[in-house]
Chimera marker file (.cmm) of the C-alpha trace (Angstrom):
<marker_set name="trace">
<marker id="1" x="61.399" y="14.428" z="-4.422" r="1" g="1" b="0" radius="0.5"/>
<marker id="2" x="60.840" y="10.164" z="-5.490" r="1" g="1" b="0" radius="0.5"/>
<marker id="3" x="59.321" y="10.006" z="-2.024" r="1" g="1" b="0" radius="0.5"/>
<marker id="4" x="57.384" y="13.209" z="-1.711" r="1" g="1" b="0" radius="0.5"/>
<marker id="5" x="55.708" y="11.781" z="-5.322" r="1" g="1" b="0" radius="0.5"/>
<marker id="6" x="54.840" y="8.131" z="-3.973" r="1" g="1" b="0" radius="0.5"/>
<marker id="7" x="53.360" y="9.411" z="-0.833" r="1" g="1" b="0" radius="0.5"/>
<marker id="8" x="51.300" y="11.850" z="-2.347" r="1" g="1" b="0" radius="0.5"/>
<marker id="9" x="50.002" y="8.830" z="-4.906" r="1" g="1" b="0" radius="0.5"/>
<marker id="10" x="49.375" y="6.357" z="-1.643" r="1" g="1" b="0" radius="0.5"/>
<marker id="11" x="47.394" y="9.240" z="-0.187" r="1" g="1" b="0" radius="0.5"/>
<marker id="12" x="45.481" y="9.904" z="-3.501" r="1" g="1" b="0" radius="0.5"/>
<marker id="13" x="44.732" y="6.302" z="-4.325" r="1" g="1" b="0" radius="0.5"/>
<marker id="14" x="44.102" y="6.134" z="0.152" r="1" g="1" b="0" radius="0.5"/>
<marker id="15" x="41.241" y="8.695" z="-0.783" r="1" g="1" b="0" radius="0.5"/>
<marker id="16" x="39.709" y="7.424" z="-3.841" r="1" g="1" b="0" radius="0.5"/>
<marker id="17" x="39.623" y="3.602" z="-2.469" r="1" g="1" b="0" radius="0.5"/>
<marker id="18" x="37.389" y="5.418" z="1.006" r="1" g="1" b="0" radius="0.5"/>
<marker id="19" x="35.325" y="7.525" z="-1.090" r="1" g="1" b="0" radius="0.5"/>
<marker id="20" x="34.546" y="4.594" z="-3.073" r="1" g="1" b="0" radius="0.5"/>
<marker id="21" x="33.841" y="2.773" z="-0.110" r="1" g="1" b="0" radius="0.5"/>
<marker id="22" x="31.572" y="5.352" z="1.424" r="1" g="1" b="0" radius="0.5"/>
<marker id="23" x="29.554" y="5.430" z="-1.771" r="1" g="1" b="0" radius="0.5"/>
<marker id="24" x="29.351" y="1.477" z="-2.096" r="1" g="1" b="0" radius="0.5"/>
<marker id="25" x="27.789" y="1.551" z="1.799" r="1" g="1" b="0" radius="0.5"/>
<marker id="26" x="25.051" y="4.816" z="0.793" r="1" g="1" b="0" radius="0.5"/>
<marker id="27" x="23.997" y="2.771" z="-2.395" r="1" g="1" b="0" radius="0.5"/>
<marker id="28" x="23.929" y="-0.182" z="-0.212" r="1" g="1" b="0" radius="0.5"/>
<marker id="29" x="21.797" y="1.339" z="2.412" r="1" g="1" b="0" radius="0.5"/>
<marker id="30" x="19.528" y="3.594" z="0.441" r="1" g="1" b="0" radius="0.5"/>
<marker id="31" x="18.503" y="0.143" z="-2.221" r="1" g="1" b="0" radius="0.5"/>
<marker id="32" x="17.740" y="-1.742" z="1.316" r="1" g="1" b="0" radius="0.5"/>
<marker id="33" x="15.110" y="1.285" z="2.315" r="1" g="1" b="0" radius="0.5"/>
<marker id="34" x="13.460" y="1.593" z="-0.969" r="1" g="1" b="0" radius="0.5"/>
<marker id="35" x="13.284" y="-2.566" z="-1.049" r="1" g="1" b="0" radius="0.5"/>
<marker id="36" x="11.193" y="-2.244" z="2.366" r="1" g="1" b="0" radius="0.5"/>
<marker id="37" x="9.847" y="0.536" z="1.601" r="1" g="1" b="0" radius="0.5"/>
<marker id="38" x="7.895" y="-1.569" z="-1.375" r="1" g="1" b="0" radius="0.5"/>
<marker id="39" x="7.751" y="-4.526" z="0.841" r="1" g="1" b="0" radius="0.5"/>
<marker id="40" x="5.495" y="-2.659" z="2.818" r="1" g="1" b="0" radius="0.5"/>
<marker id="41" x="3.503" y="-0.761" z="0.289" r="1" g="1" b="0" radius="0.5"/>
<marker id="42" x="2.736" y="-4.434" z="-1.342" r="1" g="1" b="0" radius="0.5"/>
<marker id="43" x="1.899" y="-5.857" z="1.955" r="1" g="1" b="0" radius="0.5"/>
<marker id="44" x="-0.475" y="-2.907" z="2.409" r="1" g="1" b="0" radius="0.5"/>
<marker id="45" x="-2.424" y="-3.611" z="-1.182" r="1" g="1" b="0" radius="0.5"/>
<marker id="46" x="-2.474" y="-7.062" z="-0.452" r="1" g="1" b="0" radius="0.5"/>
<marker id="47" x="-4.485" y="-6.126" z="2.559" r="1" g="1" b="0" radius="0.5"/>
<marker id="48" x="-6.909" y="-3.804" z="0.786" r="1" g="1" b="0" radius="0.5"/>
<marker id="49" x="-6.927" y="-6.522" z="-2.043" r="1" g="1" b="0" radius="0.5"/>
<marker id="50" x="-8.159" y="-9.095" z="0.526" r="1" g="1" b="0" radius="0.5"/>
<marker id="51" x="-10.687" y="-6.626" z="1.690" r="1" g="1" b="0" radius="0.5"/>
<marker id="52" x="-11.917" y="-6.071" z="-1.749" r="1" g="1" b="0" radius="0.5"/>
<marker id="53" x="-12.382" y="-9.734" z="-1.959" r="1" g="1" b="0" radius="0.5"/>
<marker id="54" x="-14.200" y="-9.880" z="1.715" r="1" g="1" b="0" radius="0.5"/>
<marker id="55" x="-16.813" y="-7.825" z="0.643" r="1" g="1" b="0" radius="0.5"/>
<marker id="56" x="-17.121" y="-9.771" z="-2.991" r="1" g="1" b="0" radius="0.5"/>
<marker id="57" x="-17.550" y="-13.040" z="-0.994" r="1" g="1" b="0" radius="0.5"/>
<marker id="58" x="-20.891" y="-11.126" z="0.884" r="1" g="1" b="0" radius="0.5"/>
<marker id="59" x="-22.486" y="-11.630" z="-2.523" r="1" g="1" b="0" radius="0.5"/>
<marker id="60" x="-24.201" y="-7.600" z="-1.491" r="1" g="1" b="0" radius="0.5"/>
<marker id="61" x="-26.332" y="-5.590" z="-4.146" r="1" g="1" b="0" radius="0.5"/>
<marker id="62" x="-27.550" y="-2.345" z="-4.321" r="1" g="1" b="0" radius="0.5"/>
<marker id="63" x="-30.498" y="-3.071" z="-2.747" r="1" g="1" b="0" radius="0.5"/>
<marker id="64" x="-28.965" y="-4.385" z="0.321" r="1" g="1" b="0" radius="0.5"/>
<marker id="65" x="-26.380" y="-1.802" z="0.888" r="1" g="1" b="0" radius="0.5"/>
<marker id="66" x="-29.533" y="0.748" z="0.182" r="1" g="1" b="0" radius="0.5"/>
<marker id="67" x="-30.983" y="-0.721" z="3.082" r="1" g="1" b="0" radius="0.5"/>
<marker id="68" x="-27.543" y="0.353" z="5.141" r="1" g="1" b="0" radius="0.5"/>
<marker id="69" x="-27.392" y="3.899" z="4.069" r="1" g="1" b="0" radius="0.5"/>
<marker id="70" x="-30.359" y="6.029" z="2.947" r="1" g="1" b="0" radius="0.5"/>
<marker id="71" x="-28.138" y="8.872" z="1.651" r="1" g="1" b="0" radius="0.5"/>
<marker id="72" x="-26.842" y="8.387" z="-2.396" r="1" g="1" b="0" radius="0.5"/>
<marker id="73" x="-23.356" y="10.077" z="-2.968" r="1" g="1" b="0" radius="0.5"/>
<marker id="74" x="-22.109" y="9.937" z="0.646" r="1" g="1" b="0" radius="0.5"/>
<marker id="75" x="-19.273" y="7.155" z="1.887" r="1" g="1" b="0" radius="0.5"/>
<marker id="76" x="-20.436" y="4.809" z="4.361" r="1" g="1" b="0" radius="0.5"/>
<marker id="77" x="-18.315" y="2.113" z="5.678" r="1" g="1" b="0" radius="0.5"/>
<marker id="78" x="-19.465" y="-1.227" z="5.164" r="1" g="1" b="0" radius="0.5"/>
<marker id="79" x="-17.145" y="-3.626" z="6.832" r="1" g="1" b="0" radius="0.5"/>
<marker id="80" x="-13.392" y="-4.051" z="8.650" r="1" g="1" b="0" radius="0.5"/>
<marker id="81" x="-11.365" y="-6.702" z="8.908" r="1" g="1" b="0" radius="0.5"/>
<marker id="82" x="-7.689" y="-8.024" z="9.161" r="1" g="1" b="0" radius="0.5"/>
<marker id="83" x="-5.109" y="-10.252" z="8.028" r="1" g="1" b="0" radius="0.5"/>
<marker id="84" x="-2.562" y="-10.177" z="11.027" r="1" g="1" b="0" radius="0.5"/>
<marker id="85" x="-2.139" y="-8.480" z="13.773" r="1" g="1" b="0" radius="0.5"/>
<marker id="86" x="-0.297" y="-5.611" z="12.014" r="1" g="1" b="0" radius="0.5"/>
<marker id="87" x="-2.379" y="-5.627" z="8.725" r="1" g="1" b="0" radius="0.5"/>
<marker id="88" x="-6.076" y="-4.359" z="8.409" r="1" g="1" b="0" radius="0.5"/>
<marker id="89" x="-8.667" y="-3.022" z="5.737" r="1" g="1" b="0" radius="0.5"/>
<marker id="90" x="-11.849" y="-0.779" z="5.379" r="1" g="1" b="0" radius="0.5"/>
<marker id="91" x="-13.891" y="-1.583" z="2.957" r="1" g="1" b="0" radius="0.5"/>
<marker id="92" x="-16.415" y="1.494" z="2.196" r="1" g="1" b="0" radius="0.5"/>
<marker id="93" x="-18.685" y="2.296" z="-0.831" r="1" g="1" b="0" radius="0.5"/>
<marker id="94" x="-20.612" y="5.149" z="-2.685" r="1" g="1" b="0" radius="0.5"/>
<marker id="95" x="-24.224" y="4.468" z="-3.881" r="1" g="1" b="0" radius="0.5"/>
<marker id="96" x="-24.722" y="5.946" z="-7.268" r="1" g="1" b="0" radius="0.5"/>
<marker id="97" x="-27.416" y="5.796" z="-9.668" r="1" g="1" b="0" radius="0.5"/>
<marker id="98" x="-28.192" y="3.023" z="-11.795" r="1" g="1" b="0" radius="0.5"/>
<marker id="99" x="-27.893" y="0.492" z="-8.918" r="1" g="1" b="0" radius="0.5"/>
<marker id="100" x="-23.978" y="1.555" z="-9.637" r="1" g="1" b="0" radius="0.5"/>
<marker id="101" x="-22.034" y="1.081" z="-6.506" r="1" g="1" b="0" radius="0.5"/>
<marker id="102" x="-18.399" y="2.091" z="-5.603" r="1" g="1" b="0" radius="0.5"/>
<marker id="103" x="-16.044" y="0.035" z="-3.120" r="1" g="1" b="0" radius="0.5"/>
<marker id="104" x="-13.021" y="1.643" z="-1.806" r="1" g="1" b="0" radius="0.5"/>
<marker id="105" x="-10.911" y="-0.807" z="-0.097" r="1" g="1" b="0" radius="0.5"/>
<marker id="106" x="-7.887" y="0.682" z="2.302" r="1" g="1" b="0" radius="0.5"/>
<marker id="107" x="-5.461" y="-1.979" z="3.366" r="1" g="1" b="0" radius="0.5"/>
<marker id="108" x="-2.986" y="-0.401" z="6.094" r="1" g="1" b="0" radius="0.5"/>
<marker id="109" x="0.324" y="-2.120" z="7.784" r="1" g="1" b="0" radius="0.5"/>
<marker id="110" x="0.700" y="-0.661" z="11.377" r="1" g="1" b="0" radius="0.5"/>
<marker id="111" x="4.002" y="-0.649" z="13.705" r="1" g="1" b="0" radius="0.5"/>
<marker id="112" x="3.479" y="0.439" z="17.338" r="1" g="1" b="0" radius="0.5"/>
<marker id="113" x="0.152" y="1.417" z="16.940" r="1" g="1" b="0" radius="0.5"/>
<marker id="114" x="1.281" y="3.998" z="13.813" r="1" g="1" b="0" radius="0.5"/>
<marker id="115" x="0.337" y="3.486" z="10.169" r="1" g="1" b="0" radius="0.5"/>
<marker id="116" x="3.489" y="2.709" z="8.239" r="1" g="1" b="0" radius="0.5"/>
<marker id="117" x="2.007" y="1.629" z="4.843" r="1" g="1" b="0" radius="0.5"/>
<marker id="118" x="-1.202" y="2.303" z="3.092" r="1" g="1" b="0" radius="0.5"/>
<marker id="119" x="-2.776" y="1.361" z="-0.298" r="1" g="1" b="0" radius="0.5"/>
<marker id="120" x="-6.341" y="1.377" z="-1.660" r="1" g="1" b="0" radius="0.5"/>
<marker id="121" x="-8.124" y="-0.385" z="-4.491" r="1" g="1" b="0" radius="0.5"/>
<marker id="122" x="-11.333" y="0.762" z="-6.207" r="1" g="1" b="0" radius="0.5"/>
<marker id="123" x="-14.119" y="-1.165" z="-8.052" r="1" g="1" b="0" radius="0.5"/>
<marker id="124" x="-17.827" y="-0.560" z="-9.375" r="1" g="1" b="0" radius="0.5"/>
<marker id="125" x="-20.351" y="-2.644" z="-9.368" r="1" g="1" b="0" radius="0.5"/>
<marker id="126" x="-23.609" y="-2.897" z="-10.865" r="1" g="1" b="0" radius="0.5"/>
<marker id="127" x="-26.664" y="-5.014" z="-9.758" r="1" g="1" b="0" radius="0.5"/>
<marker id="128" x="-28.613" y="-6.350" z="-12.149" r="1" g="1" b="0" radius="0.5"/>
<marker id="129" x="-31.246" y="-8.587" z="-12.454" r="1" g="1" b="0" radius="0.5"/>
<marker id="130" x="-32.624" y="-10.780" z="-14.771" r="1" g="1" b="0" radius="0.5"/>
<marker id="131" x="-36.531" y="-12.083" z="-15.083" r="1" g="1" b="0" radius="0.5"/>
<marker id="132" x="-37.298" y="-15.795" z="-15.822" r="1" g="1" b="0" radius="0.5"/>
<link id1="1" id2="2" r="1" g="1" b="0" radius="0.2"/>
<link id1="2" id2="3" r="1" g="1" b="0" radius="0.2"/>
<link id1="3" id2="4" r="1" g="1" b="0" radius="0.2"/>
<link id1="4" id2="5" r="1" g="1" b="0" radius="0.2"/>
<link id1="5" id2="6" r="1" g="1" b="0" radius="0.2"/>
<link id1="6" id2="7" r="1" g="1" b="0" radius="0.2"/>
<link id1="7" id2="8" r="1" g="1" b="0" radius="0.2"/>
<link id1="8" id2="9" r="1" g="1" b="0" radius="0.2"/>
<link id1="9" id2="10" r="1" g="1" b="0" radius="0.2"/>
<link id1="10" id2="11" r="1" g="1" b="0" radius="0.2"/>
<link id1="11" id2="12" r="1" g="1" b="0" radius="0.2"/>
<link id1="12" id2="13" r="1" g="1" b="0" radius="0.2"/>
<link id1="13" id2="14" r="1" g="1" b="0" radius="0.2"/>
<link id1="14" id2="15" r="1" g="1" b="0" radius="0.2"/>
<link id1="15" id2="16" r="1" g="1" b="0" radius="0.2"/>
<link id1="16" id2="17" r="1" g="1" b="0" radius="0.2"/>
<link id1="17" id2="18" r="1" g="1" b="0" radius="0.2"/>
<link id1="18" id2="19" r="1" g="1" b="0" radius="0.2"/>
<link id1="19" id2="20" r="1" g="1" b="0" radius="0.2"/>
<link id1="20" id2="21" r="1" g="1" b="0" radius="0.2"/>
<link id1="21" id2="22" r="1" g="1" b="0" radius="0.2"/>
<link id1="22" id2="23" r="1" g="1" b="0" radius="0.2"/>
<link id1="23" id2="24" r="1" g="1" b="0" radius="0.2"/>
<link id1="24" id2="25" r="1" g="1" b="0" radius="0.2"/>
<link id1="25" id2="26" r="1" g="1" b="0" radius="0.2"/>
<link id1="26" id2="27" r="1" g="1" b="0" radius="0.2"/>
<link id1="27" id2="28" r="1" g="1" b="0" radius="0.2"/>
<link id1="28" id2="29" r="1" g="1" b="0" radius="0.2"/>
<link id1="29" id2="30" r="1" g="1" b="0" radius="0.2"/>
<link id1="30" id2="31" r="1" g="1" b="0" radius="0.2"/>
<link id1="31" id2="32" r="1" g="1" b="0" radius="0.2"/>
<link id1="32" id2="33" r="1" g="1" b="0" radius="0.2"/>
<link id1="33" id2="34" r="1" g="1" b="0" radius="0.2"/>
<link id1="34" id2="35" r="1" g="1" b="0" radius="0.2"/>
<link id1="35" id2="36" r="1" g="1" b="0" radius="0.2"/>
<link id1="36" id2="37" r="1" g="1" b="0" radius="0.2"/>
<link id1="37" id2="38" r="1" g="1" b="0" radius="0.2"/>
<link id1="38" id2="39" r="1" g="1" b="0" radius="0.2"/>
<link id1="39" id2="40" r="1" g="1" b="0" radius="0.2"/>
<link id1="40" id2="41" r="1" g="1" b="0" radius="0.2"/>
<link id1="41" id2="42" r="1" g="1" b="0" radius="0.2"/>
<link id1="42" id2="43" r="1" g="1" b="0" radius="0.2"/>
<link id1="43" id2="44" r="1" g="1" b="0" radius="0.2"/>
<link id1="44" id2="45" r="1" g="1" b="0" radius="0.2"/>
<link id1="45" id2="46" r="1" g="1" b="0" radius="0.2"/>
<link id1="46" id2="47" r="1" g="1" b="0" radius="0.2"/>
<link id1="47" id2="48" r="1" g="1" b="0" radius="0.2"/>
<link id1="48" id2="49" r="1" g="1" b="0" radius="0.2"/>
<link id1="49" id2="50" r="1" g="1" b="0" radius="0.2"/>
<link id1="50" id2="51" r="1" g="1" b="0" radius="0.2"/>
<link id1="51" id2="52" r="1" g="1" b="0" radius="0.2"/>
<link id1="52" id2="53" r="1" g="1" b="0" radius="0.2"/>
<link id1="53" id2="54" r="1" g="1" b="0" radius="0.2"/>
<link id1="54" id2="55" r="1" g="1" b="0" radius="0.2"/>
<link id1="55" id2="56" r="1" g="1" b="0" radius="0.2"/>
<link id1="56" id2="57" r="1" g="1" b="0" radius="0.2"/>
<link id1="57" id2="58" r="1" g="1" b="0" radius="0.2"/>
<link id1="58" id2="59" r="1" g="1" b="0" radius="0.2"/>
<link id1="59" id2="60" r="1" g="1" b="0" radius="0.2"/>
<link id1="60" id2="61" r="1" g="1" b="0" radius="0.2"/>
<link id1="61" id2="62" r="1" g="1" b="0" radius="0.2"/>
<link id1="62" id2="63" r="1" g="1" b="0" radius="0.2"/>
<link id1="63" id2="64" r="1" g="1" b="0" radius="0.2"/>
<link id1="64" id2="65" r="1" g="1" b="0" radius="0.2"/>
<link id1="65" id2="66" r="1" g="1" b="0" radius="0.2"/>
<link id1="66" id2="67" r="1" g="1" b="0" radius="0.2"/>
<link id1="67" id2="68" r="1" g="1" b="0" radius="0.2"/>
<link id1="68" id2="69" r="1" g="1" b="0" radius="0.2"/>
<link id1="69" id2="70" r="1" g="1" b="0" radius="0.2"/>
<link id1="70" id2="71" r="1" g="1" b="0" radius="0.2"/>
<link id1="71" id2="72" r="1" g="1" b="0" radius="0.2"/>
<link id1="72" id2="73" r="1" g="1" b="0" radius="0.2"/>
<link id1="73" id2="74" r="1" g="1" b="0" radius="0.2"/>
<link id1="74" id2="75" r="1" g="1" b="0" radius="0.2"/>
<link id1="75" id2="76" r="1" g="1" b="0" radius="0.2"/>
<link id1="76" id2="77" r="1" g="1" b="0" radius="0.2"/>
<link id1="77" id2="78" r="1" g="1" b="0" radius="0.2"/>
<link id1="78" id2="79" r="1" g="1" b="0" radius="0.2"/>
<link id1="79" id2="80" r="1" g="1" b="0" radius="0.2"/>
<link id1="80" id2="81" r="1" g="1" b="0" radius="0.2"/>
<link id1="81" id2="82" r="1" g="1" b="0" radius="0.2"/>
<link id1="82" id2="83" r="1" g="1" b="0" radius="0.2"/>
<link id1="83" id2="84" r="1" g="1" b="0" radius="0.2"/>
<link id1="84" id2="85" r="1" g="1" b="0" radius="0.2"/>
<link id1="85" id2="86" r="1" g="1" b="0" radius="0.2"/>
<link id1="86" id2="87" r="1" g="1" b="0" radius="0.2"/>
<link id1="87" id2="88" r="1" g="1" b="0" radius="0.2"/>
<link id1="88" id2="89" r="1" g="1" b="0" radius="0.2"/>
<link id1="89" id2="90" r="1" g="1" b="0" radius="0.2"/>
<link id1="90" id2="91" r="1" g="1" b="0" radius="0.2"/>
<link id1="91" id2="92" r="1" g="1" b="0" radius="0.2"/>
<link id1="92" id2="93" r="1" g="1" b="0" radius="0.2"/>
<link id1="93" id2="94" r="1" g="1" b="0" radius="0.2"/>
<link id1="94" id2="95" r="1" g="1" b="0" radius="0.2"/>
<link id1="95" id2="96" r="1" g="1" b="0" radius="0.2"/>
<link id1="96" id2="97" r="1" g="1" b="0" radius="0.2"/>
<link id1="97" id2="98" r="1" g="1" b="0" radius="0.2"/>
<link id1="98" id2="99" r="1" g="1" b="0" radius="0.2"/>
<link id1="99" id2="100" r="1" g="1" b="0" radius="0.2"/>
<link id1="100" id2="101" r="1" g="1" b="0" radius="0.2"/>
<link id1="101" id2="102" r="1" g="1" b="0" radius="0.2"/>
<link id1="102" id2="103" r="1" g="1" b="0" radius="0.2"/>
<link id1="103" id2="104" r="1" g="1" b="0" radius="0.2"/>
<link id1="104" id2="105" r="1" g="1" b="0" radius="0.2"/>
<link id1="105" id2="106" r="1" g="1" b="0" radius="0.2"/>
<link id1="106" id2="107" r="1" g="1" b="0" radius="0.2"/>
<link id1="107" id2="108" r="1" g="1" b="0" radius="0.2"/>
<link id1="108" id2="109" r="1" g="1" b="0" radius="0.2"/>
<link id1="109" id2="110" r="1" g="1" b="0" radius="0.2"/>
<link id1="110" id2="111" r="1" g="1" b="0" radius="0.2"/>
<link id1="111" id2="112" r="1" g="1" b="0" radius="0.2"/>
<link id1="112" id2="113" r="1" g="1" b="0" radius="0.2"/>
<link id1="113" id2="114" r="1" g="1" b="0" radius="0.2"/>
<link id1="114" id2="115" r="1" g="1" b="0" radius="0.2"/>
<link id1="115" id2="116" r="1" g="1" b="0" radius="0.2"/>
<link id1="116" id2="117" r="1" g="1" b="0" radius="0.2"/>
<link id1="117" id2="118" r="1" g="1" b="0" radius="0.2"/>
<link id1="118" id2="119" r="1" g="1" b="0" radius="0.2"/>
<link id1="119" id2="120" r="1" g="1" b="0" radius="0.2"/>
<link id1="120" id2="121" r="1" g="1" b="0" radius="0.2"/>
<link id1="121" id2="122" r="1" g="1" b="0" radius="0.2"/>
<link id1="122" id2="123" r="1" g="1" b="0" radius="0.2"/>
<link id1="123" id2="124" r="1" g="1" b="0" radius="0.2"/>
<link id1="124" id2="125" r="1" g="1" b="0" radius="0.2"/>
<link id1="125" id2="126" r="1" g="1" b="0" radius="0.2"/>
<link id1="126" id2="127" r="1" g="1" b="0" radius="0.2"/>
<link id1="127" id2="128" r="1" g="1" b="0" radius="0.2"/>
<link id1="128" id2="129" r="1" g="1" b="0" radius="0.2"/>
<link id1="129" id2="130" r="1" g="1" b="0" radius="0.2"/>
<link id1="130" id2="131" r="1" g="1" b="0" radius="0.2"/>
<link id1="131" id2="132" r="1" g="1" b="0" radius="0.2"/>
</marker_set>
């Protein structure tokens, strides 16, 4: 009956001590997808953030984006670009009234050819101008 009752409390603390171990290894794995999971969701708005900042460096007003696209209220894209090989933006914009302007920048992180990752960023702008 003694060893009936220790090897039935090997095999108990056998199974607890594996389960634990199973558990450890799915917490383990499952923090290591959600850390590149946001790894590549920051890469991605990094990318639209540098496309933001691409089309701030073109110094563009209404006007001249009015000259690009007659129709007010539609999306028109307005430049691409990339960071690396893997990493690209869009950069497109609404025309509103008020010489109010809306820039939607997508970044995007590709892997063999498919989009893995994708963030966008959103700003307004207003021209104005100022007599002398």
């Amino acid at each position: 009956m003694k060893q009936g009752f220790v090897l039935a409390t090997v095999l108990l603390v056998a199974a607890l001590l594996a389960s634990s171990a199973i558990l450890l290894y799915a917490m383990a794995t499952t923090d290591m997808q959600i850390t590149h999971n946001v790894r590549l969701h920051t890469r991605a708005k990094n990318t639209a953030a540098s496309g933001l900042e691409h089309f701030k460096s073109l110094g563009m007003h209404y006007e001249d984006l009015e000259q690009m696209e007659e129709n007010q209220g539609e999306e028109f894209l307005v430049l691409e670009g990339f960071t690396a090989a893997e990493d690209r933006y869009r950069v497109t914009v609404v025309l509103s009234e008020d010489e109010v302007f809306y820039v939607y920048s997508t970044g995007t992180h590709e892997r063999g050819g498919q989009v893995v990752a994708s963030a966008q960023l959103a700003a307004s702008f207003q021209s104005l101008w100022v007599e002398k």
